[in-house]
C-alpha positions as CSV (number, residue, x, y, z in Angstrom):
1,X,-52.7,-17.8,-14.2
2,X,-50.4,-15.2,-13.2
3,X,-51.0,-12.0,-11.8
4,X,-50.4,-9.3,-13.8
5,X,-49.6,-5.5,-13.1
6,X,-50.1,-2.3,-14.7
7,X,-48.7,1.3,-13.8
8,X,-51.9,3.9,-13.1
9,X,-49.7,6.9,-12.2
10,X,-46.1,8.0,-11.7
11,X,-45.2,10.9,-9.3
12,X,-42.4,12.8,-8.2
13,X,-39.3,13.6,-10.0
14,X,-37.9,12.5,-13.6
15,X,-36.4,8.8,-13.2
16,X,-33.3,10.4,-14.7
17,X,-32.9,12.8,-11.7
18,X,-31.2,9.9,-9.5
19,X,-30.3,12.6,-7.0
20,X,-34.3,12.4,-6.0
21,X,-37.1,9.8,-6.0
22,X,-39.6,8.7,-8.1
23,X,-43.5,7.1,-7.0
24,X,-45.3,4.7,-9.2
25,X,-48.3,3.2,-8.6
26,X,-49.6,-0.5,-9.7
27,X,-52.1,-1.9,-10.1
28,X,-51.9,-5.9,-9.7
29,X,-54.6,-8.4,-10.6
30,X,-54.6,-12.1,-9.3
31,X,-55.8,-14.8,-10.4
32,X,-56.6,-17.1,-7.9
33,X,-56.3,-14.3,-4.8
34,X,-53.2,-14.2,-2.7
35,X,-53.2,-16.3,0.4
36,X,-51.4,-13.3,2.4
37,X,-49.8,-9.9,2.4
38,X,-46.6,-11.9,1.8
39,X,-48.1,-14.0,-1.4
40,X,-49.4,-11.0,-2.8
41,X,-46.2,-9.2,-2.1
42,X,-44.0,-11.6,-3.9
43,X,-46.4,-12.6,-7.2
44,X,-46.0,-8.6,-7.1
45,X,-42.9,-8.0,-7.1
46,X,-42.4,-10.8,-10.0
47,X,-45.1,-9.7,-12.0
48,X,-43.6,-6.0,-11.7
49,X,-39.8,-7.0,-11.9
50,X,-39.2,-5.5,-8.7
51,X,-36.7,-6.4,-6.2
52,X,-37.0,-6.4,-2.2
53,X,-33.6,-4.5,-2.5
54,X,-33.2,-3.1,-6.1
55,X,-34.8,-2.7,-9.7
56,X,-32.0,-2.3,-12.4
57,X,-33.8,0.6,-14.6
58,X,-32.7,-0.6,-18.3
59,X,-34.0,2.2,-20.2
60,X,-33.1,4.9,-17.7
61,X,-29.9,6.9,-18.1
62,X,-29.6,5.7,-14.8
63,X,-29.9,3.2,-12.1
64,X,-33.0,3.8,-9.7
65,X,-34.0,1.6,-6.5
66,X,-36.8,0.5,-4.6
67,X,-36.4,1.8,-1.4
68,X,-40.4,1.5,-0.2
69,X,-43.0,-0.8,-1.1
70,X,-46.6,-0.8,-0.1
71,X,-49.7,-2.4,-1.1
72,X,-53.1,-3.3,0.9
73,X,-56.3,-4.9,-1.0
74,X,-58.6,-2.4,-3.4
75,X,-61.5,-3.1,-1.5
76,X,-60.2,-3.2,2.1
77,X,-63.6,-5.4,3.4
78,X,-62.3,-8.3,1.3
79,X,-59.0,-10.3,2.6
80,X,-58.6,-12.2,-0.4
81,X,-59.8,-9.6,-2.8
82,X,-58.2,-10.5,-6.1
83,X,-57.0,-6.7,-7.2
84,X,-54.5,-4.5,-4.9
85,X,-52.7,-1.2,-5.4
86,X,-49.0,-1.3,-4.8
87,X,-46.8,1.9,-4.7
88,X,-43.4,1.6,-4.8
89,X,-40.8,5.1,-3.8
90,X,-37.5,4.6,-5.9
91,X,-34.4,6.3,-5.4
92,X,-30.7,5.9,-5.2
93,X,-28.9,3.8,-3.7
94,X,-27.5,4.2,-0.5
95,X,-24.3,6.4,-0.3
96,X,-21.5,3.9,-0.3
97,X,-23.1,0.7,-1.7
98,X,-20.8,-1.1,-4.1
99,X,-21.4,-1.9,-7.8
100,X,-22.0,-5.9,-7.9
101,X,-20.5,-7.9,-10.7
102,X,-22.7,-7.5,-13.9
103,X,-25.1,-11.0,-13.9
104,X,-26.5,-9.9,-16.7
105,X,-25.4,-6.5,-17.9
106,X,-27.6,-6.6,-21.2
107,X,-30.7,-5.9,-18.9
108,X,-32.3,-9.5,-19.5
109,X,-33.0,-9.5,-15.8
110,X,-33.6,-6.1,-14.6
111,X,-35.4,-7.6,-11.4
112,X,-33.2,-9.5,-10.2
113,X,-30.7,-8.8,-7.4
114,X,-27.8,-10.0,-9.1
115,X,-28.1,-7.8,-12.1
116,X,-25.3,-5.9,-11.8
117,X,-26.8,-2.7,-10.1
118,X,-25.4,-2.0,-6.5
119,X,-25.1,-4.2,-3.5
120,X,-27.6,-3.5,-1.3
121,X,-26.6,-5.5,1.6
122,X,-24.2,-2.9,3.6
123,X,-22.2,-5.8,5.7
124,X,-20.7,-6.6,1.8
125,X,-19.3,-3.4,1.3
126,X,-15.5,-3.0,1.9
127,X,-14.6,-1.6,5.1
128,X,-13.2,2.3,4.9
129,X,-9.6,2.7,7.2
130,X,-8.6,5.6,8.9
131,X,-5.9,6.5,11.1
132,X,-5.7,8.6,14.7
133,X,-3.3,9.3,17.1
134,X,-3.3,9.1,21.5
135,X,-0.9,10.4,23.4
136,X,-0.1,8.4,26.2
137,X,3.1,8.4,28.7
138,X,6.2,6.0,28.5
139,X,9.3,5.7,30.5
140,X,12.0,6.7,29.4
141,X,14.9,3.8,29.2
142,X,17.9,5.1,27.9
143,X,19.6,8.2,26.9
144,X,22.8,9.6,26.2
145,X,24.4,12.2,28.3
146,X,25.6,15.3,27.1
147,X,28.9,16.0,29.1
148,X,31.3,13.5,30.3
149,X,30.8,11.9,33.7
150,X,34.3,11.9,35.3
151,X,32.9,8.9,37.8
152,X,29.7,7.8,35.8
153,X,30.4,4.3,35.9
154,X,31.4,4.8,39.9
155,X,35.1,3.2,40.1
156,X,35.2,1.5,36.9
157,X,35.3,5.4,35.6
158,X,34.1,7.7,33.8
159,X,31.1,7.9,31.4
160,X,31.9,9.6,28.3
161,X,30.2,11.9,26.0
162,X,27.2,10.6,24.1
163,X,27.2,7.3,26.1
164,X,23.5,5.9,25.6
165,X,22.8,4.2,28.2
166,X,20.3,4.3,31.2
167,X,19.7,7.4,33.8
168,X,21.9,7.6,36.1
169,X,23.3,10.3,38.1
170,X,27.6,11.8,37.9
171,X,28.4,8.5,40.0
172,X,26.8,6.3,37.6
173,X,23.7,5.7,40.2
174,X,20.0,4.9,39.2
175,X,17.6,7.8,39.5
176,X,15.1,7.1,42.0
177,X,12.1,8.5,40.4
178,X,11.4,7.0,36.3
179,X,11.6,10.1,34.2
180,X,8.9,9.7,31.5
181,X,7.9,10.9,27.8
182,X,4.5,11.9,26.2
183,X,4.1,9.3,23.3
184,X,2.3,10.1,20.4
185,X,0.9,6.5,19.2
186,X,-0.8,5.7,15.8
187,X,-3.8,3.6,15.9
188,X,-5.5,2.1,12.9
189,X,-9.4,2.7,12.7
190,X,-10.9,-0.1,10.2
191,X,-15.3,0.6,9.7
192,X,-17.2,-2.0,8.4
193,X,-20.8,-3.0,8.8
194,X,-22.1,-6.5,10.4
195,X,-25.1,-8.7,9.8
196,X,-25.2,-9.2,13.3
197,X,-24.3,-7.4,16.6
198,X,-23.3,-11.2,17.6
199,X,-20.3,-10.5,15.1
200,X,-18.9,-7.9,16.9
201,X,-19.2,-9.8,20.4
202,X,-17.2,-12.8,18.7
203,X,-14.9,-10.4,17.5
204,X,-13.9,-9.1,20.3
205,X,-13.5,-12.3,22.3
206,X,-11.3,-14.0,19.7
207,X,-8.6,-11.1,19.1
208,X,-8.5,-9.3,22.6
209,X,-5.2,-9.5,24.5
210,X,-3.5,-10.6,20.9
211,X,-1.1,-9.3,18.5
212,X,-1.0,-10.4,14.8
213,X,0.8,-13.0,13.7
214,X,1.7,-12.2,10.5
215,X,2.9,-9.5,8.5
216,X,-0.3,-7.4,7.1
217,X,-0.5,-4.1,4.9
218,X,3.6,-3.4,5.6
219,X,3.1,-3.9,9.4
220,X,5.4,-6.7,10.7
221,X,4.7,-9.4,13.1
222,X,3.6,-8.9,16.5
223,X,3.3,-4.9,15.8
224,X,-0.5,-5.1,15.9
225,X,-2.4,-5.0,18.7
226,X,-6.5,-5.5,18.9
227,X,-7.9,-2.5,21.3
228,X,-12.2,-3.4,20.6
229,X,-14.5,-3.4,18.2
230,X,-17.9,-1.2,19.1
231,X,-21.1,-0.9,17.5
232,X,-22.2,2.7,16.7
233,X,-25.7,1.6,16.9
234,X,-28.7,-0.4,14.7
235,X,-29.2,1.0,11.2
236,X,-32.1,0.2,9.0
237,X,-31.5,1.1,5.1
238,X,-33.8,0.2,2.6
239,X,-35.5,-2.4,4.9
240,X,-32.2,-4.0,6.0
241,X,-31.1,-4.4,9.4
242,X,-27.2,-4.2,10.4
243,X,-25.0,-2.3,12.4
244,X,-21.8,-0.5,11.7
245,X,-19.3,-1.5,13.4
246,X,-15.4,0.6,14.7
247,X,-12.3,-1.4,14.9
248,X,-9.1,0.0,16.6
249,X,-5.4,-1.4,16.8
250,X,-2.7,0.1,18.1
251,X,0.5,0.6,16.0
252,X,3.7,-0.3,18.1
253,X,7.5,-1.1,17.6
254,X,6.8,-4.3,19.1
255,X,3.9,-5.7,21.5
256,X,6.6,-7.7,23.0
257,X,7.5,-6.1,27.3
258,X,10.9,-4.6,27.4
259,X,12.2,-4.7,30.7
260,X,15.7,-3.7,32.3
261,X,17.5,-6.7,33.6
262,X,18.7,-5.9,37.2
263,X,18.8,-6.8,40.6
264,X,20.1,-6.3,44.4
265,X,21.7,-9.8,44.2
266,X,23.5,-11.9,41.1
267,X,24.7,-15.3,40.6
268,X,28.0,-16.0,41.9
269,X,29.6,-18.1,39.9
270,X,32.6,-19.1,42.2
271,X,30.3,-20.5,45.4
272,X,27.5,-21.4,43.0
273,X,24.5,-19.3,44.9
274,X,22.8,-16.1,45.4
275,X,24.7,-13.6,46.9
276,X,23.7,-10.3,47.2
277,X,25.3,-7.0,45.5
278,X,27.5,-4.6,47.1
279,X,29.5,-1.8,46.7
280,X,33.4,-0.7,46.9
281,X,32.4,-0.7,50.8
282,X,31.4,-3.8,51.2
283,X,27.5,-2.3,51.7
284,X,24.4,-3.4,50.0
285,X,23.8,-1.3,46.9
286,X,21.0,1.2,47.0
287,X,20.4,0.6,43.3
288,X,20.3,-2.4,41.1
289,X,22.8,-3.6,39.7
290,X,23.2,-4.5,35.4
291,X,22.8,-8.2,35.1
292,X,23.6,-10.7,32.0
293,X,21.0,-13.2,30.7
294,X,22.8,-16.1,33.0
295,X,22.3,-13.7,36.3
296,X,26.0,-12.8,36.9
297,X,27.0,-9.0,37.1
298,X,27.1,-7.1,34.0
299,X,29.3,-4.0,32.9
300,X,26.9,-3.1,30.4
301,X,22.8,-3.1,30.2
302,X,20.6,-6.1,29.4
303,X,17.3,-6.3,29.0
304,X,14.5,-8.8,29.2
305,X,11.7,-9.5,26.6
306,X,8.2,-11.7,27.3
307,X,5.3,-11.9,25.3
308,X,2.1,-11.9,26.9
309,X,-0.4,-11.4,24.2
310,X,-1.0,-14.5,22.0
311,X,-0.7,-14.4,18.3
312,X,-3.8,-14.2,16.2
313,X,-4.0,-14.3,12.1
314,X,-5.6,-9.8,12.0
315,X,-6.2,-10.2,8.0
316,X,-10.4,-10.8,8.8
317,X,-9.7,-7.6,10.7
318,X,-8.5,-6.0,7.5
């Protein structure tokens, strides 16, 4: 045989009031007596159509949960006494948990966890996105002057109005200190929950020092790049165990580094060597010169990019 289980008493709140919770009490008889608290717990919650995670109310206006369980033997002396008392809190679901497909929508299996009522396990549910903002300082690379420099390119002439170009003084020499800008940088804040806090450790070590590798949610390639992934501590809902997890990446024009391609010396072409730059005087130059991709001078500014973040698919991120 079976066991078998009959309410004795209901307390708390209508069933139909999902906003609170309801207590009903069973009583379970067994026949032979359960081996354990576990055996007793499981012909129970057959017997009673109730699930570790969920009971899908069929003649409710609404769906109600099990969110406690309890039970210990009638007559506590007796181990494998044959008759317990279960009480089992119900209530809603927790804020946020997701409607599962319907198994079996009709309400032929109102126990079972796959019955279409809500998913219970919170590392299923789809992640919520967000976006801040940091400010953070960048240097300045070009810019375009607002008057004309009679002698801003030195003795090749002068610099004209609205020439964008590098910082230079009227005689077309480098600045010596980097003039910089406050940069107001969008970062992309993806919350999810994890089974494990393992998850977010393997996280991290696969996507730090990467940018993605593919176009994702309108952002091109190589746009993206990982920041960390941090745990906001252990959570326990309903009996289940998993911790919600923060995900940042940093929104850029490029992940790629943009630097200015100049020098003291250049290729000469002529002797076939290094020789280095000077001026109209025939003296070293106190700033760097603008050099083309093959190392000889350059009239105009050049610039260098390398990539020194690997590329990594983000869409698990997402």
């Amino acid at each position: 045989m079976a066991a078998t289980a009959t309410i004795v008493d209901y307390g708390g709140s209508s069933a139909a009031d999902y906003r609170d919770t309801i207590e009903i009490e069973y009583e379970v008889g067994y026949d032979p007596a359960p081996n354990d608290y576990f055996d007793a717990l499981a012909q129970f919650q057959q017997a009673a159509s109730v699930s570790r995670r969920a009971r899908y109310v069929t003649n409710e206006p609404v769906d109600i949960y099990a969110l406690s369980i309890q039970g210990k033997p009638l007559d506590p002396r007796n181990t494998k006494s044959n008759r317990w008392g279960w009480r089992v809190q119900f209530g809603p679901p927790p804020a946020g948990a997701p409607i599962k497909a319907d198994g079996g929508g009709d309400g032929s299996n109102p126990g079972g966890e796959e019955s279409g009522g809500y998913n219970m396990l919170p590392w299923e549910w789809a992640p919520e996105y967000n976006i801040e903002y940091y400010d953070s300082d960048r240097p300045i690379r070009t810019a375009k002057n607002v008057v004309t420099f009679p002698r801003g390119y030195g003795a090749a002439g002068q610099r004209p109005f609205g020439t964008d170009t590098v910082l230079t003084n009227t005689l077309g020499e480098r600045l010596d200190e980097t003039q910089m800008a406050i940069d107001r940088r969008p970062v992309l804040v993806i919350s999810r929950n994890y089974q494990n806090l393992s998850d977010i450790v393997d996280l991290n070590e696969k996507f730090v020092d990467t940018a993605n590798s593919t176009e994702l949610q309108g952002f091109g390639v190589r746009t993206l790049r990982y920041q960390l992934t941090e745990s906001t501590g252990r959570r326990v809902d309903n009996g289940v165990t998993y911790w919600p997890g923060v995900t940042r990446i940093l929104v850029e024009k490029t992940t790629d580094l943009i630097i200015d391609n100049v020098g003291y010396e250049y290729w000469d072409e002529a002797k076939g060597e290094l020789a280095p730059a000077k001026d109209s005087e025939g003296n070293r130059v106190a700033a760097p010169i603008y050099l083309k991709l093959d190392g000889t001078p350059s009239d105009v500014r050049t610039w260098i990019a390398y990539r020194y973040l690997e590329e990594e698919d983000y869409t698990e991120l997402f």
